[in-house]
C-alpha atoms as an extended CHARMM CRD file, in Angstrom:
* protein
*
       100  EXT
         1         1  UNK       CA             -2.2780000000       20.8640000000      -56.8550000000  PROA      1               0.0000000000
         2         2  UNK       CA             -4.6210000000       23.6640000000      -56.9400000000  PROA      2               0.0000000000
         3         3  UNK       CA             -5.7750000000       25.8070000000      -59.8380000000  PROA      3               0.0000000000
         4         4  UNK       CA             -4.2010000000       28.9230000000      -58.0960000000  PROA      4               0.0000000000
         5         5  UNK       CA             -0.6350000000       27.0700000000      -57.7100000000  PROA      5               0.0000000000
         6         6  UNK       CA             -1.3570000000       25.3010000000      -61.2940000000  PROA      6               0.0000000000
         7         7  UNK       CA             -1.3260000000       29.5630000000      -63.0270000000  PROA      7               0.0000000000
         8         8  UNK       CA              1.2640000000       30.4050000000      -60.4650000000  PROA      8               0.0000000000
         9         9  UNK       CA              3.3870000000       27.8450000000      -61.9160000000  PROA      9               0.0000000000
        10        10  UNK       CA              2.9180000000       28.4250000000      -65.5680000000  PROA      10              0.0000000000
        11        11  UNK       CA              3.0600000000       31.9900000000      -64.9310000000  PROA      11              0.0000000000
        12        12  UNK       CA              6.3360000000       31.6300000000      -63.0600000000  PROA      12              0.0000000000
        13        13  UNK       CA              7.3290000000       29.4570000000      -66.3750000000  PROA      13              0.0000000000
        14        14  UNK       CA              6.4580000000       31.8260000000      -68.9780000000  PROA      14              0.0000000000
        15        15  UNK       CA              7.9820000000       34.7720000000      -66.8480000000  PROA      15              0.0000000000
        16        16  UNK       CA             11.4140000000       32.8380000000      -67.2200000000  PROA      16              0.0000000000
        17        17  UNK       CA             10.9060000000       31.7800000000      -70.5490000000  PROA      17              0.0000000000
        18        18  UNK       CA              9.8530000000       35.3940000000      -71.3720000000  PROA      18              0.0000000000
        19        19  UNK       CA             13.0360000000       36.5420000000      -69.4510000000  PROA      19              0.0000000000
        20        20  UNK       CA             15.7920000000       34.0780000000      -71.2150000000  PROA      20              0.0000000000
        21        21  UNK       CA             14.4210000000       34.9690000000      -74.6420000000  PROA      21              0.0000000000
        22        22  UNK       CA             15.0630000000       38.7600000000      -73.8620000000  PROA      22              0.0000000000
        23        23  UNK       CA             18.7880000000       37.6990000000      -72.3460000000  PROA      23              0.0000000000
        24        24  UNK       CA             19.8850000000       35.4490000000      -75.0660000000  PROA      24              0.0000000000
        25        25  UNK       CA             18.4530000000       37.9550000000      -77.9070000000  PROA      25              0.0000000000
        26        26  UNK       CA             20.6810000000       41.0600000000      -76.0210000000  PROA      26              0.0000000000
        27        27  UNK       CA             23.4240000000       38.9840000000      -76.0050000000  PROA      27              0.0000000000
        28        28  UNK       CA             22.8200000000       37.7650000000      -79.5680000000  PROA      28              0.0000000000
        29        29  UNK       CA             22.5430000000       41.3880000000      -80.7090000000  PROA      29              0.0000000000
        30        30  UNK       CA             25.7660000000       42.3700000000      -78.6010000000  PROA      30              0.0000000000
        31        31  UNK       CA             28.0180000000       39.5620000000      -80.3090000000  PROA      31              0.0000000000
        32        32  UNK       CA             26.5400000000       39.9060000000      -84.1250000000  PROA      32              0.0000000000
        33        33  UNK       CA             28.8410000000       41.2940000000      -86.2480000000  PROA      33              0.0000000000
        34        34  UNK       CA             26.4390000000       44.2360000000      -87.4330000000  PROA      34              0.0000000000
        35        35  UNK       CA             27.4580000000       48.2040000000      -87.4070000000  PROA      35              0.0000000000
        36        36  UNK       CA             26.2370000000       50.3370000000      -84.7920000000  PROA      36              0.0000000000
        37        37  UNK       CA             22.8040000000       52.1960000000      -86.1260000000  PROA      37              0.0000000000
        38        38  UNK       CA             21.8390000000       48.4680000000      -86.8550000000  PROA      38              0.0000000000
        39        39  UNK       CA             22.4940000000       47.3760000000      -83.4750000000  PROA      39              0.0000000000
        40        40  UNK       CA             20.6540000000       50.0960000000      -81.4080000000  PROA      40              0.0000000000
        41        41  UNK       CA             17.8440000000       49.5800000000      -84.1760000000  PROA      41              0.0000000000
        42        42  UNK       CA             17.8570000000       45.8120000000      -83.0770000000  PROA      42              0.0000000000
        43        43  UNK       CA             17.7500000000       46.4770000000      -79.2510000000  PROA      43              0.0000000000
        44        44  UNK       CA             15.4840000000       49.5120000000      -79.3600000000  PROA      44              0.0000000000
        45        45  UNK       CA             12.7890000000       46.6830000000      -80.9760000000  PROA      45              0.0000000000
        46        46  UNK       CA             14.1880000000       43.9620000000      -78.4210000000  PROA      46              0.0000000000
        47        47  UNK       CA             13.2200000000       46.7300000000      -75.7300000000  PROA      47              0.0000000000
        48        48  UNK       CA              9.9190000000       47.3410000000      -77.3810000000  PROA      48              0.0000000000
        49        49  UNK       CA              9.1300000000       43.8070000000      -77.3270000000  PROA      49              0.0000000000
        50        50  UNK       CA             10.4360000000       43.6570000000      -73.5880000000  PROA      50              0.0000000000
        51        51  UNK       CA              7.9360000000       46.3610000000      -72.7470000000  PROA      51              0.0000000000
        52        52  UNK       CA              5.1710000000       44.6700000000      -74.7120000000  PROA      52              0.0000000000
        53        53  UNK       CA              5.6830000000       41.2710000000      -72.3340000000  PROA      53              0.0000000000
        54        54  UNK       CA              5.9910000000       42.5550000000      -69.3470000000  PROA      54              0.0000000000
        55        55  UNK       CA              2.6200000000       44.4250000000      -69.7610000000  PROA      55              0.0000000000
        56        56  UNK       CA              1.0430000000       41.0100000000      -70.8030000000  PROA      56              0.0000000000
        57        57  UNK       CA              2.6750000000       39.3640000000      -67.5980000000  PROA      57              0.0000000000
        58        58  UNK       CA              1.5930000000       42.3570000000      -65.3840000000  PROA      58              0.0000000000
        59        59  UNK       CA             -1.9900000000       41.8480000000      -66.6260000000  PROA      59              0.0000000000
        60        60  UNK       CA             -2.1770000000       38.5620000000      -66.3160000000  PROA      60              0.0000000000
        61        61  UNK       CA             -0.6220000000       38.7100000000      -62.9040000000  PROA      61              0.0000000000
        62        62  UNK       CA             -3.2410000000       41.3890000000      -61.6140000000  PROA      62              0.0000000000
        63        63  UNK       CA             -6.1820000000       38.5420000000      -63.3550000000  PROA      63              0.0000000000
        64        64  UNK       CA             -4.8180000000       35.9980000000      -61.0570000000  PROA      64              0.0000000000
        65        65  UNK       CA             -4.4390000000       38.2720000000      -58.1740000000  PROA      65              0.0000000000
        66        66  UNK       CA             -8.2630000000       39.1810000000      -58.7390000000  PROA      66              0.0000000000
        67        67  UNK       CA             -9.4420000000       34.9140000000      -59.0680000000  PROA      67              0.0000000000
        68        68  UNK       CA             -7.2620000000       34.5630000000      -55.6810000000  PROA      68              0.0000000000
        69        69  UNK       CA             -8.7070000000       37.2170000000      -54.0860000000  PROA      69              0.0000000000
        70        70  UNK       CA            -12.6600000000       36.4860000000      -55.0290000000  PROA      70              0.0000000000
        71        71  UNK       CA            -11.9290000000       32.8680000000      -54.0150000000  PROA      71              0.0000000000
        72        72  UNK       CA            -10.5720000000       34.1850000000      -50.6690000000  PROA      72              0.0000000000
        73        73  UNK       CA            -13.6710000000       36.2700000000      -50.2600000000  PROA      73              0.0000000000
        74        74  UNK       CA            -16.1050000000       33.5520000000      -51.3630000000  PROA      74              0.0000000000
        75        75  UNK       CA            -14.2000000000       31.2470000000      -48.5530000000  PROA      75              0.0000000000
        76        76  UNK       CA            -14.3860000000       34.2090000000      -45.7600000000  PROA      76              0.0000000000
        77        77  UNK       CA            -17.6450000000       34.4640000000      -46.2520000000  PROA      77              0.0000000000
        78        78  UNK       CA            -18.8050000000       31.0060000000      -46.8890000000  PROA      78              0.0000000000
        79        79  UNK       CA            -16.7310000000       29.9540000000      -42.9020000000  PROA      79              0.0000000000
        80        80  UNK       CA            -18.1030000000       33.1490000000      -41.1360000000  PROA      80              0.0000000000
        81        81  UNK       CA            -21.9950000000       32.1790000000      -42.2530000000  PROA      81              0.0000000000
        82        82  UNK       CA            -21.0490000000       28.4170000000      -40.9290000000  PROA      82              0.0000000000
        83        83  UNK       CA            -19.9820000000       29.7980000000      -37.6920000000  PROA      83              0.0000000000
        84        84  UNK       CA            -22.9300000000       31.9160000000      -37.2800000000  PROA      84              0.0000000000
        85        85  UNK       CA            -25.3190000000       29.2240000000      -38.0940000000  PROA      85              0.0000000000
        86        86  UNK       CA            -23.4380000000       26.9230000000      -35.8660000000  PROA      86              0.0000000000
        87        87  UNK       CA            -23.6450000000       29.1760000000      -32.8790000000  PROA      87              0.0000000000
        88        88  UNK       CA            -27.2890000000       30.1650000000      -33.5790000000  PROA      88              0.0000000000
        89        89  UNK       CA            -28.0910000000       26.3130000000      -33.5390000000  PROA      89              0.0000000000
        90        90  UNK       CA            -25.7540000000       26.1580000000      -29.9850000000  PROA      90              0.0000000000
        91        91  UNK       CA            -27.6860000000       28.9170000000      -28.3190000000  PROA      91              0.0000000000
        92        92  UNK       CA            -31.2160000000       27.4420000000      -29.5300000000  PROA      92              0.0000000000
        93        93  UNK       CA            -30.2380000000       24.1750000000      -28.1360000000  PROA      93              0.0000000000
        94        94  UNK       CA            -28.9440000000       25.9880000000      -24.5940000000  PROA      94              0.0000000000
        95        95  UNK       CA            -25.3540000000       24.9870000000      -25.0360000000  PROA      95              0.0000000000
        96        96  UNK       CA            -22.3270000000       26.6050000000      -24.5170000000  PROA      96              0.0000000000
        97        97  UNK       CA            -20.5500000000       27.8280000000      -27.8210000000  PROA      97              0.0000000000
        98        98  UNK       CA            -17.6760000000       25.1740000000      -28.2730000000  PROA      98              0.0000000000
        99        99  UNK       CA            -14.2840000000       26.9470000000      -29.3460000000  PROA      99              0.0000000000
       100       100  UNK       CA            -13.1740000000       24.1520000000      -31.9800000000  PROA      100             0.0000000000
């Protein structure tokens, strides 16, 4: 497995981890036996803390994005100065470019 699939699976991990915490603390806070101002007080924070992760996951989505994308590059670039070596050495050598 790749380091690209290796994040993309622990990402895709802690995104559901991230995302059954917040579902089984609402539902939690919906069943405790607590009045109402205490309650809203406990979901406002749940929400804050919601907010707080998804910011972390968003950034660390848009880091991966940016490895993937350099690597992508790096390989584009790397496989377009192979084939222009390759048919430099062709037409030196008076053949006819090959289309492999």
């Amino acid at each position: 497995m790749s380091d690209n699939e290796e994040k993309g699976v622990v990402l895709n991990f802690l995104a559901g981890v991230g995302i059954g915490a917040i579902i089984g603390a609402g539902i939690a806070l919906l069943l405790a036996p607590k009045s109402g101002p205490e309650t809203r007080e406990d979901l406002k924070k749940a929400m804050q803390d919601l907010s707080k992760s998804s910011e972390d996951l968003r950034r660390r989505s848009a880091e991966l994005l940016e490895t993937a994308k350099s690597k992508v590059q790096q390989a584009y670039e790397a496989g377009k100065e192979t084939i222009q070596k390759r048919r430099a050495g062709e037409a030196q050598s008076g053949e006819a470019p090959s289309e492999s």
